[in-house]
C-alpha positions as CSV (number, residue, x, y, z in Angstrom):
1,X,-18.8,6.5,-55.8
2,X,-17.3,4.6,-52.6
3,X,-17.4,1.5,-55.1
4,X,-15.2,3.5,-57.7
5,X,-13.4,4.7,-55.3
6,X,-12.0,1.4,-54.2
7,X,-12.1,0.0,-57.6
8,X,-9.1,2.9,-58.1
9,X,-7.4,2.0,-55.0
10,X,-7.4,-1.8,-55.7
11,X,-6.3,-1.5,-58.9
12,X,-3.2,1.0,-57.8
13,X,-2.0,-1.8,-55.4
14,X,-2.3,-4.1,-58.6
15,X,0.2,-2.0,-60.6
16,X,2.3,-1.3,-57.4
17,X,2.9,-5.3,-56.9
18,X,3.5,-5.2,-60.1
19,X,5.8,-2.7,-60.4
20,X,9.0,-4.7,-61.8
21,X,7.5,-6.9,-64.3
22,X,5.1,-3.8,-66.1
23,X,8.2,-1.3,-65.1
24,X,5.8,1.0,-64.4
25,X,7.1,3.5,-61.2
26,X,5.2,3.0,-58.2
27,X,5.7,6.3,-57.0
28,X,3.7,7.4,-59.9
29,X,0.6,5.0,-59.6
30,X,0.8,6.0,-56.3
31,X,-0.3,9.7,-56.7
32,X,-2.5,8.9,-59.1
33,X,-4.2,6.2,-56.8
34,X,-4.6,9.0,-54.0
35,X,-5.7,11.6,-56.3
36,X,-8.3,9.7,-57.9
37,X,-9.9,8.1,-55.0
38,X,-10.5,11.4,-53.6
39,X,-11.7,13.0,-57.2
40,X,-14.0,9.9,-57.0
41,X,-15.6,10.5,-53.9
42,X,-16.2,14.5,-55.1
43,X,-18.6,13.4,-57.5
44,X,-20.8,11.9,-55.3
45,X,-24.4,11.6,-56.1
46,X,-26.9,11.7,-53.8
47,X,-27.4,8.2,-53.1
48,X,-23.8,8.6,-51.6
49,X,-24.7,11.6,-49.9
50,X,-27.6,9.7,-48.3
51,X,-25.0,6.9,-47.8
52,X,-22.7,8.9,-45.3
53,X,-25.5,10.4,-43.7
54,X,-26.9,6.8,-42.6
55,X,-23.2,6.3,-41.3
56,X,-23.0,9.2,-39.4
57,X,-20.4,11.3,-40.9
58,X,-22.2,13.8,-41.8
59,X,-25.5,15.7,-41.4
60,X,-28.1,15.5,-43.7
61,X,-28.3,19.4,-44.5
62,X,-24.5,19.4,-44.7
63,X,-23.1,19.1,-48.1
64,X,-20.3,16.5,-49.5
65,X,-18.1,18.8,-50.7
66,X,-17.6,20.8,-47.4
67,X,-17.3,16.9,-45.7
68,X,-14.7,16.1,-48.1
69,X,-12.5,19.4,-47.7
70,X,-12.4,18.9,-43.8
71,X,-11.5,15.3,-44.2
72,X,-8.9,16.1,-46.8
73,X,-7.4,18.4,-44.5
74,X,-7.4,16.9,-41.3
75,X,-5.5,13.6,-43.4
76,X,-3.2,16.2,-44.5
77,X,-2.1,17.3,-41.5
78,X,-0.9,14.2,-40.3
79,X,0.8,13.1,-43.6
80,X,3.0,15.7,-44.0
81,X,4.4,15.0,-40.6
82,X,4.9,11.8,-41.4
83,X,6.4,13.2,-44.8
84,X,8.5,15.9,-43.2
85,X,9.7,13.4,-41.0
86,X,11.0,11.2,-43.1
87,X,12.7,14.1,-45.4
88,X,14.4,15.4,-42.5
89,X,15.9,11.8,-41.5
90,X,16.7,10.6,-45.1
91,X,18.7,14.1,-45.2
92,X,20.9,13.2,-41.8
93,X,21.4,10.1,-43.4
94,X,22.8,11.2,-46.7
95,X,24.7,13.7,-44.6
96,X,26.5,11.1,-42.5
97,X,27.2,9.4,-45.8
98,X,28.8,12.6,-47.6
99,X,31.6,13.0,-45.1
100,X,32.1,8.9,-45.0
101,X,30.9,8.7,-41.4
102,X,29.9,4.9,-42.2
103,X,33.1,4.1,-42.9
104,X,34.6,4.3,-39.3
105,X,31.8,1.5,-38.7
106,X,33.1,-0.6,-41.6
107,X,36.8,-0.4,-41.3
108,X,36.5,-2.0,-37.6
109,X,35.0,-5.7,-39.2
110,X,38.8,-7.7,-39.6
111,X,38.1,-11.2,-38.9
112,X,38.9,-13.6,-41.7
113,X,36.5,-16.5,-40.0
114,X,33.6,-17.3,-42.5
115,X,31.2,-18.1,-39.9
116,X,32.3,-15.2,-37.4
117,X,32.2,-12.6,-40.3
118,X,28.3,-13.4,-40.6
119,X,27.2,-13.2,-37.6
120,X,29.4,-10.1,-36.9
121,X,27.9,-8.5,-40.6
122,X,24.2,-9.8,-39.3
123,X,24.4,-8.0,-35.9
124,X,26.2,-5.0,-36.9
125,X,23.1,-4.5,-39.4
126,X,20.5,-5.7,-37.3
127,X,21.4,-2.9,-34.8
128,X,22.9,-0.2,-37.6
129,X,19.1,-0.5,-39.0
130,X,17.5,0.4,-35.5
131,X,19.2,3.4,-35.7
132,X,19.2,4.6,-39.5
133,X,16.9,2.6,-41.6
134,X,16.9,-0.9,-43.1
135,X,17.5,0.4,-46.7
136,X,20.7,2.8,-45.6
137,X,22.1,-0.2,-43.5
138,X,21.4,-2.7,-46.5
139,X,23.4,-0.5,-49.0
140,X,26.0,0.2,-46.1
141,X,26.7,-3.6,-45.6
142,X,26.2,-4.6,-48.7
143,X,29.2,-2.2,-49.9
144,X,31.6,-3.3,-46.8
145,X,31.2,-6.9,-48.3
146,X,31.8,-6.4,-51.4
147,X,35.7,-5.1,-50.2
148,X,36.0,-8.1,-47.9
149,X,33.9,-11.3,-49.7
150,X,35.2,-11.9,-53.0
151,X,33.5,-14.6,-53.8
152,X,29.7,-13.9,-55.5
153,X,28.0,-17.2,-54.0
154,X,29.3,-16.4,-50.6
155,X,28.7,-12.8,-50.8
156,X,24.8,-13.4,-52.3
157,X,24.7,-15.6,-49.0
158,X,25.9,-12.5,-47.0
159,X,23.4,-10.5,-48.6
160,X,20.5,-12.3,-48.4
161,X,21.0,-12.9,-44.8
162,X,21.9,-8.7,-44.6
163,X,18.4,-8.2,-45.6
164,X,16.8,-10.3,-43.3
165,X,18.8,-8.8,-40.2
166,X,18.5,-5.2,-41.5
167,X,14.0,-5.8,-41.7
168,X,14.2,-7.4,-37.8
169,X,16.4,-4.8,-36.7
170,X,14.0,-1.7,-38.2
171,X,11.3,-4.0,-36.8
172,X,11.7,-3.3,-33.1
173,X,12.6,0.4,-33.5
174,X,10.5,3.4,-33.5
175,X,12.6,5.0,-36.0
176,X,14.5,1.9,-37.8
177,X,11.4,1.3,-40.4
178,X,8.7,3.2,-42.4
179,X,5.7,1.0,-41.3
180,X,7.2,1.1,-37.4
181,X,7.6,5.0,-38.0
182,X,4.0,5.8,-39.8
183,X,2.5,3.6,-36.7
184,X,4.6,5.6,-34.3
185,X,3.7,9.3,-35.6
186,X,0.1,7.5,-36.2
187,X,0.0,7.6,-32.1
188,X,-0.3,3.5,-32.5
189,X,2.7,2.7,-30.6
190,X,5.0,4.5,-28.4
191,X,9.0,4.4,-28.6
192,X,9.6,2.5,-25.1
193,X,6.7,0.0,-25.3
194,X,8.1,-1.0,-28.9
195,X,11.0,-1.6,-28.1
196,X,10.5,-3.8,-25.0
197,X,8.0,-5.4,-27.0
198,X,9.8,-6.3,-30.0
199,X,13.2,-6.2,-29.2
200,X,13.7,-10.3,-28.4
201,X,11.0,-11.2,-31.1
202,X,13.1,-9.5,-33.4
203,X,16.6,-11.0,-32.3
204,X,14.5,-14.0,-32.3
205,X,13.5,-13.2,-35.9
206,X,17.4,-12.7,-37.2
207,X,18.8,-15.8,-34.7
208,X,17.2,-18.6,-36.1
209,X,17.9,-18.5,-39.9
210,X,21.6,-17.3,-38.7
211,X,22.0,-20.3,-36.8
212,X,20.7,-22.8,-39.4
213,X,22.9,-20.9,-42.0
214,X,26.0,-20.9,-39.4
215,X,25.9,-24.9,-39.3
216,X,27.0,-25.1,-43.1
217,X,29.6,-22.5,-42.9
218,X,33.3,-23.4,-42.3
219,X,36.6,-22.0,-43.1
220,X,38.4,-18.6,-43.6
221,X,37.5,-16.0,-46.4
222,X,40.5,-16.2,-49.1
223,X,41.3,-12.9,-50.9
224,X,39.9,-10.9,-47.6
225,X,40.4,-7.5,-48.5
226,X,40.8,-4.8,-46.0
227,X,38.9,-2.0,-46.2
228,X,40.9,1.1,-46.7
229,X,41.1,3.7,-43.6
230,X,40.3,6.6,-45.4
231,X,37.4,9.4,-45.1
232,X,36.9,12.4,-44.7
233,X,38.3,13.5,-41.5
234,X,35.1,15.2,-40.7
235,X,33.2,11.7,-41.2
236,X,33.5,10.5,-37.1
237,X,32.0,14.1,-36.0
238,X,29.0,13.5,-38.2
239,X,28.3,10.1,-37.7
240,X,28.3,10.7,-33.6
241,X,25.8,13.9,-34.4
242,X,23.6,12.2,-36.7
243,X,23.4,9.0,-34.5
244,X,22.9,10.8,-31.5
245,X,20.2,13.7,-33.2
246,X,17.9,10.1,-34.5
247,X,18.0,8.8,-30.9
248,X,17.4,12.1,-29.4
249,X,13.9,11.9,-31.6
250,X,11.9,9.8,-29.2
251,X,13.8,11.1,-26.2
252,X,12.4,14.9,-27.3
253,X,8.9,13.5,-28.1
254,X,8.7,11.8,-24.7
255,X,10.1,15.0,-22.5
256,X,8.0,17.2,-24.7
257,X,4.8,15.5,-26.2
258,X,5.7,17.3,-29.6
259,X,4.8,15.6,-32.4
260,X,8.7,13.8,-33.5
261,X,8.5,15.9,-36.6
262,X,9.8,18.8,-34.6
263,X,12.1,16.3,-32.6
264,X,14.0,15.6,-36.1
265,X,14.0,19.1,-37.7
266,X,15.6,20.3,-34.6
267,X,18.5,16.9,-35.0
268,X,18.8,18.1,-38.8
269,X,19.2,21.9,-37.5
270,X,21.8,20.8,-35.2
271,X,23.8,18.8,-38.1
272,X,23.1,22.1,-40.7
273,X,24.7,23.9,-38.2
274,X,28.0,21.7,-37.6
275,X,28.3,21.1,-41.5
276,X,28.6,25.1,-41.8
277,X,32.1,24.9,-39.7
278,X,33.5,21.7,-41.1
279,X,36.0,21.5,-44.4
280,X,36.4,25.0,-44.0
281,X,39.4,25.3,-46.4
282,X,37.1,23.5,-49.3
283,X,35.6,26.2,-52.0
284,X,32.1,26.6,-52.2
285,X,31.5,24.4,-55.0
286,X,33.2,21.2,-53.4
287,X,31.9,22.0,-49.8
288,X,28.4,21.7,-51.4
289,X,29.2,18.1,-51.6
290,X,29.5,17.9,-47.6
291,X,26.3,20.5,-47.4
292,X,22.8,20.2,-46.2
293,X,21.9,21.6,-49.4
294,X,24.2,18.6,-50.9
295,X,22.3,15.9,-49.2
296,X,19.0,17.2,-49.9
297,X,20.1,16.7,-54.0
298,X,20.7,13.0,-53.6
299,X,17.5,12.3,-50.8
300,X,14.9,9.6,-52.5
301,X,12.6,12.2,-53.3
302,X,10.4,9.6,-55.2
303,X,10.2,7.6,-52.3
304,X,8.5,10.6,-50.1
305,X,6.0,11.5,-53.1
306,X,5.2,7.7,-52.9
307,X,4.0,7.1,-49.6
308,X,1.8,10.8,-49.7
309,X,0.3,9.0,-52.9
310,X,-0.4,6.0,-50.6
311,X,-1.2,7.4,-47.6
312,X,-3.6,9.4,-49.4
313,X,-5.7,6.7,-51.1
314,X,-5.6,4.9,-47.5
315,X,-7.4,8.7,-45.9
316,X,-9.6,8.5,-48.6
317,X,-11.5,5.1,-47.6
318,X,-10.8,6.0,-44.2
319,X,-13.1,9.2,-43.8
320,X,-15.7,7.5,-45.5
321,X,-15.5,4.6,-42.9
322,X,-14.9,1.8,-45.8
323,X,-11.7,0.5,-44.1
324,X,-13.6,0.2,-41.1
325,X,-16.1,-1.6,-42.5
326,X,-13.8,-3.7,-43.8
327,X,-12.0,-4.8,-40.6
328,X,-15.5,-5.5,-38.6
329,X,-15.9,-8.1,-41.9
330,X,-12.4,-9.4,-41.3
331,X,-13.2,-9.6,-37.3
332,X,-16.3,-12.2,-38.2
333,X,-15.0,-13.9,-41.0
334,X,-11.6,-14.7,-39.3
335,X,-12.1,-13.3,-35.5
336,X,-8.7,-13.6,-34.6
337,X,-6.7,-10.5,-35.5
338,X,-3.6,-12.1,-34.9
339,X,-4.1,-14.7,-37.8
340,X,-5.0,-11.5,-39.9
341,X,-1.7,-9.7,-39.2
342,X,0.3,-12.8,-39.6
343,X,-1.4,-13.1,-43.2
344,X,-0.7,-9.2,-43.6
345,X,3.2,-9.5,-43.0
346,X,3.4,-12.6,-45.4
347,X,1.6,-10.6,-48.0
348,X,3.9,-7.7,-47.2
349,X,6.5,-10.3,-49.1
350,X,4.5,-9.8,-52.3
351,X,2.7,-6.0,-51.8
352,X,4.7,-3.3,-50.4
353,X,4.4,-3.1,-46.6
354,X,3.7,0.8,-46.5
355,X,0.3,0.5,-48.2
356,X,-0.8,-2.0,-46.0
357,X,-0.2,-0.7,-42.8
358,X,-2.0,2.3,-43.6
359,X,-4.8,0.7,-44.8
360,X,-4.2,-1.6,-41.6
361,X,-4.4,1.8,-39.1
362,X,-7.6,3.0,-41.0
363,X,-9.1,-0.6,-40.5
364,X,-8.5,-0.6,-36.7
365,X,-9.7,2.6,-34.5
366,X,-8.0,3.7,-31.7
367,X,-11.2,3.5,-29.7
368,X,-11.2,-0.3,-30.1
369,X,-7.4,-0.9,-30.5
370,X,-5.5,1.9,-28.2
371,X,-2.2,2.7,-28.0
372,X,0.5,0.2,-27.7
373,X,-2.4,-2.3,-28.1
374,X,-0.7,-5.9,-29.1
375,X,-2.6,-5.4,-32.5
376,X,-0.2,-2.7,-33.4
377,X,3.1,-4.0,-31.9
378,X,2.4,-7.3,-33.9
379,X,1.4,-5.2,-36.8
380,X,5.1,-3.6,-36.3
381,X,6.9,-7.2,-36.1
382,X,4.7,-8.8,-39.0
383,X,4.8,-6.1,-41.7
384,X,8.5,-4.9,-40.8
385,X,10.1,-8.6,-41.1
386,X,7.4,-10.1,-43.5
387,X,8.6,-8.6,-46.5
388,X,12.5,-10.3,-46.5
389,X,10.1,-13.7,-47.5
390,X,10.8,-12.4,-50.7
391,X,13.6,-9.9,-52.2
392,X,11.1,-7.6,-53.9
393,X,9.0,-7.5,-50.8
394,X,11.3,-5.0,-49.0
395,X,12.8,-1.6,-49.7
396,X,16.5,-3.0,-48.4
397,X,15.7,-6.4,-50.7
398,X,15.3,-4.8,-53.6
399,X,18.4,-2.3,-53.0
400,X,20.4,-5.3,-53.0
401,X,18.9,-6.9,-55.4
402,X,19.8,-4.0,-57.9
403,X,23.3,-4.0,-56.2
404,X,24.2,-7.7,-56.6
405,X,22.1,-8.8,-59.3
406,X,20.6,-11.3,-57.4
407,X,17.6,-13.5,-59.0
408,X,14.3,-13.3,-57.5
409,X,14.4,-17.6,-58.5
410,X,18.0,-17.8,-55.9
411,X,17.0,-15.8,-53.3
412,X,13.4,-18.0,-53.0
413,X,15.3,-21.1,-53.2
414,X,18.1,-20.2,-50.6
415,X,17.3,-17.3,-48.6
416,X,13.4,-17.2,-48.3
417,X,12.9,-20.4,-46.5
418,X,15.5,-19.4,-44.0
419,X,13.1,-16.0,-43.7
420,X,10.4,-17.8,-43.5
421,X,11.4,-19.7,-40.4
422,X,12.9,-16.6,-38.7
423,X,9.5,-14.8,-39.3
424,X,7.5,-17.8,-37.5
425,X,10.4,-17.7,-34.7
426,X,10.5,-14.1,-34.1
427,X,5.9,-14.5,-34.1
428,X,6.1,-17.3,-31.9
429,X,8.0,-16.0,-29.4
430,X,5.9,-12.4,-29.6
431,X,2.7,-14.2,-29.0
432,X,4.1,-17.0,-26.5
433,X,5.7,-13.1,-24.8
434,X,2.2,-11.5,-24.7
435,X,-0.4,-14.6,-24.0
């Protein structure tokens, strides 16, 4: 059964890879990956039975199905914090966005100078994505230059280099990236020691290819159009609430060792709470627009049900120690796990990043790798910057792919070598950091 079991699972990272060419949702193979893998172990024969029992994991007068329901549930418990987490941040997100906080941030960008507008662009989402996420701050950016670069060549230039700033930024932040997030609730890393740790790898990471890019860029941008200074009026208050209730996350975890699920529920709360006395004049039906309730409508719900289908599969191989087995393989063939999470964050360019730093945290124990280890900081660099090699290998690549119509062909030819050199940069400078 553990050999069906990871037939399934290999075969439902197969059809995620290939999720754009067989158009085939991933969020679907997904749950049917997790699901299965776990149906698969329940129909264990003995020999499987007899298999666990020679690893440990169980006693042999216990029975498999008793095993598997304790495992199952103990996985459980920490994927739907992972899952509630997310929800709650994706919802403060959408609610900054309903009353046009992000606009206050966009309407301050005025210079004409081609070269300056980049690097002002890069930085501002580079940071933007430490706070929110390097998918909002991709489709945030990505909007602001389509008002002010009217040109499509120079604006796919913008955006290509927008994705690549908006994956270093999340890189470095506890909350600023899924695979950073799932390896912080994970207890892999904690918020201070990732950010002291990655924070100059990952400027590192966004500097060079800016630099190289800056040296062919001249002039002023013709046709700049302004942004126009409207919003809602209520759009400052939320912005400053829901920036302040995401930083406030690893703040509350630290002063209260609560897991940062509670941390954000209590920011989201807080925001609930202001949204109830704001556009007070509005009717119900429009103020459900600016709502809670309003936000929660247009939150990627797919996206959620996709990483419990992942993270699912991953908890299967992991209780029956198949992972493991895998990285004490890896460990002999290779030996140096910092060539093997280099290769992992250039694969994360071709496979989403989420399933393999799960399958990553159920390869590596705790007991060998502890907390704020460099295994899992460089996990956190490679497999948050890795995937902007490519424009499908990121969630903020392929959001502006969809947005600009950008070809996978362009974006290898002009953008990915650039990537490429920032992710090597950004590596160098983490290991020559942490000899």
């Amino acid at each position: 059964m553990e050999t069906l079991a990871v037939a399934i699972f290999l075969i439902g990272y197969f059809l995620i890879a290939l999720e754009h060419p067989l158009k085939i949702n991933k969020t679907a193979t997904a749950l049917l990956t997790g699901s299965l893998c776990w149906s698969a172990l329940a129909f264990g024969s003995d020999e499987f039975h007899i298999l666990l029992v020679e690893r440990g994991l169980l006693a042999s007068d216990d029975t498999l199905h008793g095993f598997l329901v304790q495992s199952l549930h103990h996985h459980l418990s920490s994927i739907t914090g992972i899952l509630f987490f997310l929800l709650g941040a994706m919802t403060i997100v959408e609610l900054i966005d309903a009353h046009d906080g992000f606009r206050f941030i966009t309407n301050s960008i005025r210079t004409r100078d081609t070269r300056a507008l980049l690097w002002i662009v890069c930085w501002v989402a580079f940071f933007l994505s430490a706070v929110l996420d390097n998918l909002t701050t991709s489709i945030v950016m990505v909007s602001l230059i389509r008002k002010i670069v009217p040109y499509r060549d120079s604006r796919m230039l913008f955006a290509g280099m927008i994705i690549i700033a908006a994956n270093a930024g999340g890189a470095w932040s506890p909350i600023g990236d899924v695979t950073t997030t799932m390896l912080w609730i994970g207890g892999k890393i904690t918020s201070t020691s990732i950010i002291s740790n990655l924070f100059l790898p990952s400027v590192v990471c966004l500097l060079a290819p800016l630099l190289l890019l800056s040296l062919s860029m001249r002039g002023r941008m013709e046709g700049f159009e302004q942004p126009a200074q409207t919003g809602a009026p209520s759009g400052k208050v939320m912005l400053f609430a829901g920036v302040g209730a995401l930083i406030f996350v690893p703040v509350f975890k630290t002063l209260t060792h609560l897991p940062p699920v509670i941390g954000i529920l209590l920011g989201l709360g807080v925001m609930w709470l202001i949204s109830e006395f704001l556009n007070p004049e509005l009717d119900e039906r429009l103020k459900n627009k600016y709502s809670v309730a309003g936000a929660l409508e247009r939150v990627d719900v797919p996206s959620v049900l996709f990483f419990m289908g992942i993270l699912l599969a991953v908890a299967s191989l992991e209780s029956i120690q198949t992972l493991h087995n895998l990285s004490h393989a890896l460990n002999q063939w290779i030996g140096d796990t910092r060539i093997i999470v280099t290769v992992i964050g250039i694969i994360s360019a071709i496979i989403d990043n989420v399933p393999l730093v799960a399958a990553s945290m159920g390869m590596y124990s705790t007991a060998d790798y502890p907390t704020d280890s460099m295994l899992w900081h460089y996990l956190a660099y490679c497999a948050g910057t890795g995937g902007s090699l490519l424009i499908i290998g990121s969630a903020a690549g392929v959001a502006v792919m969809g947005m600009e119509k950008i070809d996978f062909l362009w974006f290898l030819r002009r953008i990915s070598g650039l990537a490429l050199i920032g992710y090597i940069a950004g590596a160098a400078a983490y290991l020559f950091l942490n000899t």
